[in-house]
C-alpha positions in Angstrom: 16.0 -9.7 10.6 12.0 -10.3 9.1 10.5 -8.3 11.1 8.6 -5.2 10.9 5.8 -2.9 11.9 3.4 -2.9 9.0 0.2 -0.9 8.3 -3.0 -2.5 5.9 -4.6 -0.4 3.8 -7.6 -1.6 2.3 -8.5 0.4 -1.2 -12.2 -0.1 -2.0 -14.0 2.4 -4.7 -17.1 1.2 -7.2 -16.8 -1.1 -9.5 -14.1 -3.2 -8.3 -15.0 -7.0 -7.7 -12.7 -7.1 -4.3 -10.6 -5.3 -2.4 -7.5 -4.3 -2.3 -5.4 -5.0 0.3 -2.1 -2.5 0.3 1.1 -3.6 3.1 2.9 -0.5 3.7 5.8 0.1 6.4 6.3 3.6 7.4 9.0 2.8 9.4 11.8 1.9 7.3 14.2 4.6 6.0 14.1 3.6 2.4 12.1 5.5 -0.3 8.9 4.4 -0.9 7.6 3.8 -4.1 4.0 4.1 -5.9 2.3 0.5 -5.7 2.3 -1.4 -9.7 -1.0 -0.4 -11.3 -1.6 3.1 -9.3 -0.8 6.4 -10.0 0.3 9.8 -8.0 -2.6 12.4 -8.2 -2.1 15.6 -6.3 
């Protein structure tokens, strides 16, 4: 229906010229995935 509870993230570390902003939803029952361009550290 377009809508939906969204959280900002905003991912900041040095070096970077600005930051990023990140739009995740929590709420939806589908699997989330890794955004393009970051990786899964443990």
């Amino acid at each position: 229906m377009g809508k939906a509870l969204v959280d900002v993230y905003e991912i900041t570390y040095e070096g970077l010229k600005k930051p990023i902003l990140l739009y995740i939803s929590f709420y939806d029952t589908d699997k989330l995935y890794i955004p393009k361009g970051f990786i899964k550290r443990i």
